[in-house]
PDB file with SEQRES, HELIX, SHEET and CRYST1 records, atoms N, CA, C and O in Angstrom:
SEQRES   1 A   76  UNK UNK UNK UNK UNK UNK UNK UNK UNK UNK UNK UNK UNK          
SEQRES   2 A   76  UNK UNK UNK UNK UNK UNK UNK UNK UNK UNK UNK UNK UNK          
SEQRES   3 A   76  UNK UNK UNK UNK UNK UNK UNK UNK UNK UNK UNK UNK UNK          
SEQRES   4 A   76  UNK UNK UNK UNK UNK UNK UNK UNK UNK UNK UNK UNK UNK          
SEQRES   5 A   76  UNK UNK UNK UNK UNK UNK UNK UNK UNK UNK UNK UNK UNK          
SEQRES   6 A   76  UNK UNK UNK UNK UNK UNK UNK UNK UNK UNK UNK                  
HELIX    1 AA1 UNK A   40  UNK A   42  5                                   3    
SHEET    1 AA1 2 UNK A  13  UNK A  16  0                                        
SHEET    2 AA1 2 UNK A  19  UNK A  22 -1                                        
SHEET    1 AA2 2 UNK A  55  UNK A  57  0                                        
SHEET    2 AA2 2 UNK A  73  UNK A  75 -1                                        
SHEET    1 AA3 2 UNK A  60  UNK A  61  0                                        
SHEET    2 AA3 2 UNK A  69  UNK A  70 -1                                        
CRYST1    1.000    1.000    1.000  90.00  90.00  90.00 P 1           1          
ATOM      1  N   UNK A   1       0.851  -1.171   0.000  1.00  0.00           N  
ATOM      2  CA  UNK A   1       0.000   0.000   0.000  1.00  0.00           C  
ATOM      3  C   UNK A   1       0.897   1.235   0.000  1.00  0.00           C  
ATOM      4  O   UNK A   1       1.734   1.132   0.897  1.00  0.00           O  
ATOM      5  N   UNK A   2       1.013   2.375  -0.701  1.00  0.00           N  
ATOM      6  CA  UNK A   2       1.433   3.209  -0.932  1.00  0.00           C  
ATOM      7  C   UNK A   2       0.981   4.168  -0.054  1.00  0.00           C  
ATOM      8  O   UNK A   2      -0.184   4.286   0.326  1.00  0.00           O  
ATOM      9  N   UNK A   3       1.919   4.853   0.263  1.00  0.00           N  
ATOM     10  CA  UNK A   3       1.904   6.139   1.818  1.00  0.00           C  
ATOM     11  C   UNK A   3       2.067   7.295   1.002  1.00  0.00           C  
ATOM     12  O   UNK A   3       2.275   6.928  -0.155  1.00  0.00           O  
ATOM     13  N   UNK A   4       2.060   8.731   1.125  1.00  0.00           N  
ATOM     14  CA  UNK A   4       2.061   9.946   1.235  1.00  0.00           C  
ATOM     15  C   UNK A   4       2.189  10.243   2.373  1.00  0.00           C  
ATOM     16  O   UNK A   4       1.544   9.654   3.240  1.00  0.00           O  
ATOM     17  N   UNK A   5       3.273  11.485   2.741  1.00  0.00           N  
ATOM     18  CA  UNK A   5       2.760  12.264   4.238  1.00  0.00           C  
ATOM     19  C   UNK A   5       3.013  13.951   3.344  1.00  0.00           C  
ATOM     20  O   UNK A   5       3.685  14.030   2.315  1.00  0.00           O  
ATOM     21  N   UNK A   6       2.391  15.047   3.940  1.00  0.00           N  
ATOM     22  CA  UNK A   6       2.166  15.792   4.029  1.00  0.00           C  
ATOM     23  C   UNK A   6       1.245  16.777   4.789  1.00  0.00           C  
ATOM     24  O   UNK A   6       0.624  16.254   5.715  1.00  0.00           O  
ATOM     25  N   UNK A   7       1.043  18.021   4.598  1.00  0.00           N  
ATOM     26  CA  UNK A   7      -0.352  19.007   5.286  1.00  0.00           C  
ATOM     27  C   UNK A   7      -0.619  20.157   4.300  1.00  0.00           C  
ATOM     28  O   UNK A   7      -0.022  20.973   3.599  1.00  0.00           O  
ATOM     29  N   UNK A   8      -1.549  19.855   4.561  1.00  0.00           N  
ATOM     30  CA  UNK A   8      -2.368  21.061   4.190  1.00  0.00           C  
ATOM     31  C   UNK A   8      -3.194  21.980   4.763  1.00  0.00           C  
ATOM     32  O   UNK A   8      -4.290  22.262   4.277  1.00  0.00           O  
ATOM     33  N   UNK A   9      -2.690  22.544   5.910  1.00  0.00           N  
ATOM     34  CA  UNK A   9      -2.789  23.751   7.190  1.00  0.00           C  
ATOM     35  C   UNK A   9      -4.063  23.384   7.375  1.00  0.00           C  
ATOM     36  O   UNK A   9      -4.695  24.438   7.303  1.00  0.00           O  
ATOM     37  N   UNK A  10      -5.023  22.254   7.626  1.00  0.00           N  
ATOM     38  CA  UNK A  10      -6.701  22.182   7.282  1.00  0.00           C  
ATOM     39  C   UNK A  10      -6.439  20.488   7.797  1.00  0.00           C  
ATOM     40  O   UNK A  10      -5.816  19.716   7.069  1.00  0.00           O  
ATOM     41  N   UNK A  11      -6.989  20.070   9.096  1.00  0.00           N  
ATOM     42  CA  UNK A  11      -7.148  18.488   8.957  1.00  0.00           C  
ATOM     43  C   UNK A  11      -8.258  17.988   7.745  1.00  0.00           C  
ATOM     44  O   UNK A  11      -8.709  19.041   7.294  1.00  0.00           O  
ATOM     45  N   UNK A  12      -8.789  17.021   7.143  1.00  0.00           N  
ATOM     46  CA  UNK A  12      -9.417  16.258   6.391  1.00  0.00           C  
ATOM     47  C   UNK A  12      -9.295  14.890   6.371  1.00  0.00           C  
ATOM     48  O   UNK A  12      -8.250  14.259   6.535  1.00  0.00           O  
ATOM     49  N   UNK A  13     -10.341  14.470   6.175  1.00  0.00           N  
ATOM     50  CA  UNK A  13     -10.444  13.127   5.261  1.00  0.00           C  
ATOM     51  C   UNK A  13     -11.427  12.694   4.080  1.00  0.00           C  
ATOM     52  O   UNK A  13     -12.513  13.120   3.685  1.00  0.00           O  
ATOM     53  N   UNK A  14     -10.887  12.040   3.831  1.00  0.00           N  
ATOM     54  CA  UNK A  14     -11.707  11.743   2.620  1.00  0.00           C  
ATOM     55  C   UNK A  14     -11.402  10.121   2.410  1.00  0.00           C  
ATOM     56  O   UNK A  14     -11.002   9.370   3.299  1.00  0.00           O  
ATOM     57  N   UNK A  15     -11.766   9.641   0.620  1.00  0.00           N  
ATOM     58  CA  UNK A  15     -11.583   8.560   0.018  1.00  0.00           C  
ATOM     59  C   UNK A  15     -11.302   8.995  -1.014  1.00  0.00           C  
ATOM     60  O   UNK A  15     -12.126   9.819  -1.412  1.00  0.00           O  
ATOM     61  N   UNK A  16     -10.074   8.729  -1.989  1.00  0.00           N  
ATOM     62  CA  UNK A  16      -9.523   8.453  -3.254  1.00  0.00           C  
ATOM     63  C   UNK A  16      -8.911   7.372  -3.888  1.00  0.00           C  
ATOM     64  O   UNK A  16      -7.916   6.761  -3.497  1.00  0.00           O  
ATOM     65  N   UNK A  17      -9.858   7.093  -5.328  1.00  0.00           N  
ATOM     66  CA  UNK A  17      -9.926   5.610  -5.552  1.00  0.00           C  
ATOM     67  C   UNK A  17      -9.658   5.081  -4.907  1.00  0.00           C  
ATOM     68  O   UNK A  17      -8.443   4.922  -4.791  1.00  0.00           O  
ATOM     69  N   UNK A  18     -10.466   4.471  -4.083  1.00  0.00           N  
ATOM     70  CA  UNK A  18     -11.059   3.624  -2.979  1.00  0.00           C  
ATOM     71  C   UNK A  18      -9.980   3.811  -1.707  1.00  0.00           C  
ATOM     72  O   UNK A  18     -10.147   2.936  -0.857  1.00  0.00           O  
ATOM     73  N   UNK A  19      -9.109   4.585  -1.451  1.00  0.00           N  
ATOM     74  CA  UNK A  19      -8.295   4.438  -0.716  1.00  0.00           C  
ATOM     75  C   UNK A  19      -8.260   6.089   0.313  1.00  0.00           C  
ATOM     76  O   UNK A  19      -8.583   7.251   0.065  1.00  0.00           O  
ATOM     77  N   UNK A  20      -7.646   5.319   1.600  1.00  0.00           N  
ATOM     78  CA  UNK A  20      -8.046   6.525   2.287  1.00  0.00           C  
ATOM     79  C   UNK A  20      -7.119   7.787   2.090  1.00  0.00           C  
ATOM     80  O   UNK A  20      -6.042   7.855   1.498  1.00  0.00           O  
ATOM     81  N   UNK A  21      -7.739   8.638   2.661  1.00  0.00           N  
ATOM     82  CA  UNK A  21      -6.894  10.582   2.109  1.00  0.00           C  
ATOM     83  C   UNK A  21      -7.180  10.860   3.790  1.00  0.00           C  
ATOM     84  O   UNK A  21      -8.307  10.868   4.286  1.00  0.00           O  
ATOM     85  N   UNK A  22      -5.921  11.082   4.534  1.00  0.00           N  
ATOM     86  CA  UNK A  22      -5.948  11.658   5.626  1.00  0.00           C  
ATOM     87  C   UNK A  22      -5.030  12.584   5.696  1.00  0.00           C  
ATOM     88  O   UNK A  22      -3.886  12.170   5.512  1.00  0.00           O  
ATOM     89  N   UNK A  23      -5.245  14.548   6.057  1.00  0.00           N  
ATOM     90  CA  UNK A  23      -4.373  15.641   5.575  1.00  0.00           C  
ATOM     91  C   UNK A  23      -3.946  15.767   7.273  1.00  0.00           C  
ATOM     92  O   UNK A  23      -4.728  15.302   8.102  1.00  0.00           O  
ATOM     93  N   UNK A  24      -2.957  16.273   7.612  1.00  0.00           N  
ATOM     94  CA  UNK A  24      -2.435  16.561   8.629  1.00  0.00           C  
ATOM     95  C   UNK A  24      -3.038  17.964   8.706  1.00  0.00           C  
ATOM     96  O   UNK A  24      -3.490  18.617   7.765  1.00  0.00           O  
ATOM     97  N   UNK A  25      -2.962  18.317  10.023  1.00  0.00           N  
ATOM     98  CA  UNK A  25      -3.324  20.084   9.770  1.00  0.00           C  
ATOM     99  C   UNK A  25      -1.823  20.683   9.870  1.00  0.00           C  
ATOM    100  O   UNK A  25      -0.779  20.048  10.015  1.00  0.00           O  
ATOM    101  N   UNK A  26      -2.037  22.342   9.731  1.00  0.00           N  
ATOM    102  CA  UNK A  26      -0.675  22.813   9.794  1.00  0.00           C  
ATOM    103  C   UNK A  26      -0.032  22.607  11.533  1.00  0.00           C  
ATOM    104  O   UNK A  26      -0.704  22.333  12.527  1.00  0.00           O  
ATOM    105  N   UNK A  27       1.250  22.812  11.464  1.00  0.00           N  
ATOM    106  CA  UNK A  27       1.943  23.330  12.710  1.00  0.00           C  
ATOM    107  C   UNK A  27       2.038  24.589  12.886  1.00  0.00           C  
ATOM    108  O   UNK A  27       2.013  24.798  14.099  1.00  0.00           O  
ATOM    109  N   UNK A  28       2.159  25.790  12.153  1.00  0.00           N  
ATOM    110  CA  UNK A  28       2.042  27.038  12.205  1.00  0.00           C  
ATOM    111  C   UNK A  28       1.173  28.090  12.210  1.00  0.00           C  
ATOM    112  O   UNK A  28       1.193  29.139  12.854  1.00  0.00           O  
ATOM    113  N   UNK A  29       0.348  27.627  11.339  1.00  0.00           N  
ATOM    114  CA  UNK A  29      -0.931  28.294  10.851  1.00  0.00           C  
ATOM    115  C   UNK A  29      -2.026  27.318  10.453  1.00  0.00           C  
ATOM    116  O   UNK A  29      -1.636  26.205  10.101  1.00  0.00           O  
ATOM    117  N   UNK A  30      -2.945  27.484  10.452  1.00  0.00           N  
ATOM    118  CA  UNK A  30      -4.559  26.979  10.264  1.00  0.00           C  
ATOM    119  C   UNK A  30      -4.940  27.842   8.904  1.00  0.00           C  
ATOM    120  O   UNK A  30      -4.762  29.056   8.797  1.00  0.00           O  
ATOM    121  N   UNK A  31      -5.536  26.925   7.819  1.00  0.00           N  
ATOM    122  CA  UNK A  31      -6.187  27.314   6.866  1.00  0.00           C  
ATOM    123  C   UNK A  31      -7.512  27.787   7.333  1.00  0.00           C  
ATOM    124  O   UNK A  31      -8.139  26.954   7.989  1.00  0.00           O  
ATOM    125  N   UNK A  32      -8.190  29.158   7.108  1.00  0.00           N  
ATOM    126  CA  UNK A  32      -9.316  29.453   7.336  1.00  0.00           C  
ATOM    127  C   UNK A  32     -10.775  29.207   6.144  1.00  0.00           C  
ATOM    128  O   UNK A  32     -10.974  30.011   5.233  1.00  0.00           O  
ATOM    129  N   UNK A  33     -11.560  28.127   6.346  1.00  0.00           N  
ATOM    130  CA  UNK A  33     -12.105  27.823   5.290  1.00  0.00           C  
ATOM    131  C   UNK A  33     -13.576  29.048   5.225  1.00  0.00           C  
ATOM    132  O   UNK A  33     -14.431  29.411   6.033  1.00  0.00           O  
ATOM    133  N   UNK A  34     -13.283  29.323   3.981  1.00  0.00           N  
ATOM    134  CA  UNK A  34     -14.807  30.096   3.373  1.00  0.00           C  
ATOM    135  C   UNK A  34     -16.465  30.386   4.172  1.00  0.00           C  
ATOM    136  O   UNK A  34     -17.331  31.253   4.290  1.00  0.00           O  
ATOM    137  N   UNK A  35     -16.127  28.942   4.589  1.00  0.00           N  
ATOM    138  CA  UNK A  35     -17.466  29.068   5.312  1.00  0.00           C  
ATOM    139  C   UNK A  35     -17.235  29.656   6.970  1.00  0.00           C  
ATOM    140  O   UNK A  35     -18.165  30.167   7.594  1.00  0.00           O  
ATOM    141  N   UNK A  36     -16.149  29.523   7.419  1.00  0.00           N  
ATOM    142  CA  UNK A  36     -15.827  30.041   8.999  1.00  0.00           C  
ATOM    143  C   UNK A  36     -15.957  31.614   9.056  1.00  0.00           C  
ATOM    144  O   UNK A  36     -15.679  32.404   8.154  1.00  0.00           O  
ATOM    145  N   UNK A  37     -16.459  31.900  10.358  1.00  0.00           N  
ATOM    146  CA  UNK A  37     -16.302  33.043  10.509  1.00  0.00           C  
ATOM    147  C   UNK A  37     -15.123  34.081  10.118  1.00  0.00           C  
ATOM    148  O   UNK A  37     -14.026  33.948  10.660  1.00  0.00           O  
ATOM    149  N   UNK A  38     -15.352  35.139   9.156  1.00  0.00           N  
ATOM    150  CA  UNK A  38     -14.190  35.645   8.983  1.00  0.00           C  
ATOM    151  C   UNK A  38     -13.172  34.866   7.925  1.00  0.00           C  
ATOM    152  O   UNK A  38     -12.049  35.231   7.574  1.00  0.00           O  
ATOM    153  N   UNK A  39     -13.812  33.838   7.578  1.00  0.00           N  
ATOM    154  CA  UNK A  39     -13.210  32.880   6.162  1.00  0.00           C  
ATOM    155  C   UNK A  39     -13.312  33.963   5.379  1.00  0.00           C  
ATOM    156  O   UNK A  39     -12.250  34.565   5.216  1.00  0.00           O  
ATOM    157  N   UNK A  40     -14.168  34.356   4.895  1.00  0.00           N  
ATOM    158  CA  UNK A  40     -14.847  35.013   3.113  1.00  0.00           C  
ATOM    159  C   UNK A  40     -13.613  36.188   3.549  1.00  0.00           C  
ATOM    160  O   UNK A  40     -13.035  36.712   2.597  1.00  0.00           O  
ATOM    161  N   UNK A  41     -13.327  36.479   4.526  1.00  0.00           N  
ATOM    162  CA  UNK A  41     -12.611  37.848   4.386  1.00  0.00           C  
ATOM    163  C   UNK A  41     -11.150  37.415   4.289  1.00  0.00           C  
ATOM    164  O   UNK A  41     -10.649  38.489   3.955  1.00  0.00           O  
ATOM    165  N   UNK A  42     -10.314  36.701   4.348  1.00  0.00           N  
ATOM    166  CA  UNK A  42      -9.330  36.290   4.545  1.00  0.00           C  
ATOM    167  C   UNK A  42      -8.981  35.605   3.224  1.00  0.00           C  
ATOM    168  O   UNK A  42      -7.791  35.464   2.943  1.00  0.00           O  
ATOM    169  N   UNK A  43      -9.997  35.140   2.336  1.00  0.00           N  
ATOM    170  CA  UNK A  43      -9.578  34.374   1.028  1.00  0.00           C  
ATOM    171  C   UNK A  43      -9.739  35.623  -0.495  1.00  0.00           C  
ATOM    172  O   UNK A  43      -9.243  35.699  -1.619  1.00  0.00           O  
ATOM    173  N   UNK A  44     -11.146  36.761   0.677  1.00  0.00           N  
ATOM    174  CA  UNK A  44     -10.624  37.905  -0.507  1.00  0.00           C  
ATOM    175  C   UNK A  44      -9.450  38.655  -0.341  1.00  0.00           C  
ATOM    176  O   UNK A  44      -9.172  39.524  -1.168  1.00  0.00           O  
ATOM    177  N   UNK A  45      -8.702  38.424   0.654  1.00  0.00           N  
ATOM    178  CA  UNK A  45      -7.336  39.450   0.671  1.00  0.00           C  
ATOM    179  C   UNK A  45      -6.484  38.878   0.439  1.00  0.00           C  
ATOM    180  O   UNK A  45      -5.350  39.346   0.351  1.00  0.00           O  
ATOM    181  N   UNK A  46      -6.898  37.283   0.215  1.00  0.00           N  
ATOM    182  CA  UNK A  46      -5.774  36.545  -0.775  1.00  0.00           C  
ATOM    183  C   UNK A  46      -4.934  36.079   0.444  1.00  0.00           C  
ATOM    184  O   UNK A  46      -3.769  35.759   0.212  1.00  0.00           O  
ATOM    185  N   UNK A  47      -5.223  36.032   1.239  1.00  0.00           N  
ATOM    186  CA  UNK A  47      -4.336  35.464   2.528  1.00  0.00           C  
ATOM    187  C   UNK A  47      -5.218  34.230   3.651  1.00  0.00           C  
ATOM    188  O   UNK A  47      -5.341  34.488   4.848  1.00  0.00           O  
ATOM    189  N   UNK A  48      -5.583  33.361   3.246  1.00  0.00           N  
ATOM    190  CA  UNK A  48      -6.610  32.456   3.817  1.00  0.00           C  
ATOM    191  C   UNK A  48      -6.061  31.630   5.656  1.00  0.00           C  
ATOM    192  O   UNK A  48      -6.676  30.827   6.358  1.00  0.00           O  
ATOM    193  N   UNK A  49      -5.075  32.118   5.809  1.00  0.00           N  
ATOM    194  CA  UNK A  49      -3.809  31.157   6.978  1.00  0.00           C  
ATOM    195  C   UNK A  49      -4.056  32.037   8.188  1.00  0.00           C  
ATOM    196  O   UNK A  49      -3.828  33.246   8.163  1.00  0.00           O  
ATOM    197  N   UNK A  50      -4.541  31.381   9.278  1.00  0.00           N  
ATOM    198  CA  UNK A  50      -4.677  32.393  10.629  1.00  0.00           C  
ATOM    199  C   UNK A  50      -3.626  31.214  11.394  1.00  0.00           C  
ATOM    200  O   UNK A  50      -3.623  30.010  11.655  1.00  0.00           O  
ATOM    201  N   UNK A  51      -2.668  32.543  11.573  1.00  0.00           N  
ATOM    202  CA  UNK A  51      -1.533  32.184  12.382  1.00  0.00           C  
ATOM    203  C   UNK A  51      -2.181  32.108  14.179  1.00  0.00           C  
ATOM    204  O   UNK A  51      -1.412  31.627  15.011  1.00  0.00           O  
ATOM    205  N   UNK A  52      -3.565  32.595  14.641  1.00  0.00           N  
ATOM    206  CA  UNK A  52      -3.636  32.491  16.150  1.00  0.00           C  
ATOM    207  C   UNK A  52      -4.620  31.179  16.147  1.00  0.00           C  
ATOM    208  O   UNK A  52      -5.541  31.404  16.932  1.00  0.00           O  
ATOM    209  N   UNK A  53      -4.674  30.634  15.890  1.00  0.00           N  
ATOM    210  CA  UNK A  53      -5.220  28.907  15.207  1.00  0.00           C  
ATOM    211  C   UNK A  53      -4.102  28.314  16.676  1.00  0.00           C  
ATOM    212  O   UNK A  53      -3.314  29.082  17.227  1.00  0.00           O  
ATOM    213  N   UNK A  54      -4.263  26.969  17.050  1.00  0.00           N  
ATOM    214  CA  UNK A  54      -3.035  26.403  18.001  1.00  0.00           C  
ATOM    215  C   UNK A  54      -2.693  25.757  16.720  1.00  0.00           C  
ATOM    216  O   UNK A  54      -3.437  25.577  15.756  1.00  0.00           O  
ATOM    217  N   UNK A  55      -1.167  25.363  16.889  1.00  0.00           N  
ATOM    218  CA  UNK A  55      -0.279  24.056  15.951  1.00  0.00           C  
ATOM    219  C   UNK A  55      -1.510  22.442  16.265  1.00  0.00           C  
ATOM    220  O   UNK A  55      -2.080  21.751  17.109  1.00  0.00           O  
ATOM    221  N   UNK A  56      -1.401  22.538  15.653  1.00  0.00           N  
ATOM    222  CA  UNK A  56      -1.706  20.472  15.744  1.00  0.00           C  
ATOM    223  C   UNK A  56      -1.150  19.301  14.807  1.00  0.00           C  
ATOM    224  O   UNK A  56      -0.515  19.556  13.784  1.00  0.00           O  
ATOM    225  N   UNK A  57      -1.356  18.357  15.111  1.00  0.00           N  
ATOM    226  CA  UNK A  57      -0.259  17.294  14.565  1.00  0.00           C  
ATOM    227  C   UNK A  57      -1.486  16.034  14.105  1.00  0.00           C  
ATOM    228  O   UNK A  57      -2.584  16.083  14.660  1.00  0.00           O  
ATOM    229  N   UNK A  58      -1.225  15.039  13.165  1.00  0.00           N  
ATOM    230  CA  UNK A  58      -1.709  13.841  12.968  1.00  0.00           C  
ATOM    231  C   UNK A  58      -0.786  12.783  13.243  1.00  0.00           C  
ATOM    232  O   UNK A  58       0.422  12.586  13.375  1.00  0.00           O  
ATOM    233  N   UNK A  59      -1.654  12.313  13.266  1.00  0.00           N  
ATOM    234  CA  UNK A  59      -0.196  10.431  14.043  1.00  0.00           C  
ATOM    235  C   UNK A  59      -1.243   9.484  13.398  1.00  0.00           C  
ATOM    236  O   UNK A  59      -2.372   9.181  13.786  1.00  0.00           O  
ATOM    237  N   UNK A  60      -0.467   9.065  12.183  1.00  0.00           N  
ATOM    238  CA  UNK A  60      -1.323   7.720  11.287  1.00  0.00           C  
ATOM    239  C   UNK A  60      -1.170   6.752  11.775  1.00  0.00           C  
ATOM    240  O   UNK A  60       0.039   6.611  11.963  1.00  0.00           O  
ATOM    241  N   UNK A  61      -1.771   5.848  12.156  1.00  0.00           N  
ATOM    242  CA  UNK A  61      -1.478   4.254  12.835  1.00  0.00           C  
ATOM    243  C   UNK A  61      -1.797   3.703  12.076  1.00  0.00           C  
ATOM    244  O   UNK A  61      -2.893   4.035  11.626  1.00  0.00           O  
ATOM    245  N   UNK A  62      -0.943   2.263  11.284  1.00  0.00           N  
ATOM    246  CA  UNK A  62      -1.386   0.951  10.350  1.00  0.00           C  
ATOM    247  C   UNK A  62      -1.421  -0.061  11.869  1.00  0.00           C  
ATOM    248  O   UNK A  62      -0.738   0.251  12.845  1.00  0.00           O  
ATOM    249  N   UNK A  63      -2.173  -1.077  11.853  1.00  0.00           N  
ATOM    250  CA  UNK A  63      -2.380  -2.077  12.349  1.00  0.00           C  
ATOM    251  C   UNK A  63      -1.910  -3.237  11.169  1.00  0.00           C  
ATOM    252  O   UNK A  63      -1.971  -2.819  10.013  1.00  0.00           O  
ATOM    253  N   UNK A  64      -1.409  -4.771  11.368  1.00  0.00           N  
ATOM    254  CA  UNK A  64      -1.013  -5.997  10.747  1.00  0.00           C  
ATOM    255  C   UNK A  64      -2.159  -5.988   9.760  1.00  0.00           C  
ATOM    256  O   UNK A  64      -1.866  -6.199   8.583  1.00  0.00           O  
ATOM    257  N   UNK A  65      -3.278  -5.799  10.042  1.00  0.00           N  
ATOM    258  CA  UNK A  65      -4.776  -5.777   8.869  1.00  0.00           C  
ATOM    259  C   UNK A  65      -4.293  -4.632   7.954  1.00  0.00           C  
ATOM    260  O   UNK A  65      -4.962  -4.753   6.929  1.00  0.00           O  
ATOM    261  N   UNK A  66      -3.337  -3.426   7.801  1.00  0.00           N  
ATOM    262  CA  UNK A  66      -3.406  -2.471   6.920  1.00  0.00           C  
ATOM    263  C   UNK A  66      -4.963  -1.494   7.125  1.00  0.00           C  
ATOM    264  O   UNK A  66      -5.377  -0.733   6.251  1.00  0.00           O  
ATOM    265  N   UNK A  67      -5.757  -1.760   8.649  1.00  0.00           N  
ATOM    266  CA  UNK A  67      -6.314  -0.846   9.110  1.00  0.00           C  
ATOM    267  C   UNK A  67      -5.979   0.896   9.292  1.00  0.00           C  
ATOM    268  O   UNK A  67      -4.958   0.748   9.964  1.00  0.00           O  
ATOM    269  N   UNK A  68      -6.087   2.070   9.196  1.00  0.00           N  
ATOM    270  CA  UNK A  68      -5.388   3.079   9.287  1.00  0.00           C  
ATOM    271  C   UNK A  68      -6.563   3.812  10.141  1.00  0.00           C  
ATOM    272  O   UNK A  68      -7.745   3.931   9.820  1.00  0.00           O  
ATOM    273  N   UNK A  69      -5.856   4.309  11.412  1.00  0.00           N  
ATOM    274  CA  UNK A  69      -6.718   5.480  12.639  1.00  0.00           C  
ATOM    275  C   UNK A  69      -5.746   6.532  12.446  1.00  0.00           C  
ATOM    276  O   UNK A  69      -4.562   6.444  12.124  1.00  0.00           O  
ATOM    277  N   UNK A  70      -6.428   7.497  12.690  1.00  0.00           N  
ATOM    278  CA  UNK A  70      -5.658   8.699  12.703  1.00  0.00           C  
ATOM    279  C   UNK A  70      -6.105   9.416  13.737  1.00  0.00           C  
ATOM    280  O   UNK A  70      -7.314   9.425  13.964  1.00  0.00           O  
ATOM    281  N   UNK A  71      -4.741  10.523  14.971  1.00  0.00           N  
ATOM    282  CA  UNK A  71      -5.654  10.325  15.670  1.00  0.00           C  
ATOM    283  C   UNK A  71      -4.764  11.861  15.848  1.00  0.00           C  
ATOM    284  O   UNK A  71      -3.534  11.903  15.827  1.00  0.00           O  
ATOM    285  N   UNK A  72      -5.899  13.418  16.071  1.00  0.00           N  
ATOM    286  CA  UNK A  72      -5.294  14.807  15.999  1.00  0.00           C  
ATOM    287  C   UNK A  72      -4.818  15.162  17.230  1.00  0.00           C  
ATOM    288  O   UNK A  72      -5.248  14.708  18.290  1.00  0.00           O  
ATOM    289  N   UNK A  73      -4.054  15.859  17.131  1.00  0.00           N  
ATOM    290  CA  UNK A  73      -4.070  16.328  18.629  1.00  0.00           C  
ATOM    291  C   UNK A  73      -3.221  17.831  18.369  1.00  0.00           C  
ATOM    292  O   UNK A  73      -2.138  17.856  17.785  1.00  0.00           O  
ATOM    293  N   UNK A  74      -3.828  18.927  18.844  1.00  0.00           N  
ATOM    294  CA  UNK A  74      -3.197  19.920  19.016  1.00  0.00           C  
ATOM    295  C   UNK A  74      -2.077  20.033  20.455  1.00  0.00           C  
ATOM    296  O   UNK A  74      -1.986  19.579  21.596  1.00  0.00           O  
ATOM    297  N   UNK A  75      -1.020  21.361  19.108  1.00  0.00           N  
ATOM    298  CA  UNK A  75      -0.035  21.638  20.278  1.00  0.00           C  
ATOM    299  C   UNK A  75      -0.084  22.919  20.818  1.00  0.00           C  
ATOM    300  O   UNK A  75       0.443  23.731  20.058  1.00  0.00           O  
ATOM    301  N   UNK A  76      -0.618  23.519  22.082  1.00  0.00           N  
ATOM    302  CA  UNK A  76      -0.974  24.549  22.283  1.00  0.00           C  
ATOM    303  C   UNK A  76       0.262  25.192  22.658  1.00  0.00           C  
ATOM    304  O   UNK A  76       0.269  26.385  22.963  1.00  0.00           O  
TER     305      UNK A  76                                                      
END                                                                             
C-alpha cells in the first residue's frame, strides 16, 4: 500500500480511488475555510492562513490488517 505524508494547514479526510486521504493540519498556521467566521474575508485578501489557530499534529497508525486510525491532537 502506498503512503504519502504531508499538510495542508486544514485536517481532512476523505476517500480516493477507494483508498483513504488523511491531511495533517498545519503546525504554524490553520487554513481558514470560506465558510468560517471571517473565512470570506481572509480568502478575498488573498491570505486564507490564521496564524492564532493552536499548531496540531496527525499520528497515522497501520495495524497488521493495513487498518489506518488517525488520531489529531493539538499543540498549544
Amino acid at each position: 500500500m502506498g503512503r504519502f505524508c504531508g499538510h495542508a494547514h486544514t485536517p481532512a479526510v476523505t476517500t480516493f480511488a477507494g483508498r483513504p486521504v488523511v491531511v495533517a493540519p498545519g503546525v504554524v498556521s490553520s487554513l481558514t475555510l470560506p465558510w468560517e467566521t471571517g473565512g470570506e474575508a481572509g480568502w478575498a485578501e488573498g491570505g486564507p492562513l490564521d496564524h492564532d489557530r493552536p499548531p496540531a499534529l496527525a499520528f497515522h497508525v497501520t495495524d497488521d490488517q493495513h487498518r489506518l486510525t488517525t488520531h489529531f491532537r493539538l499543540c498549544p
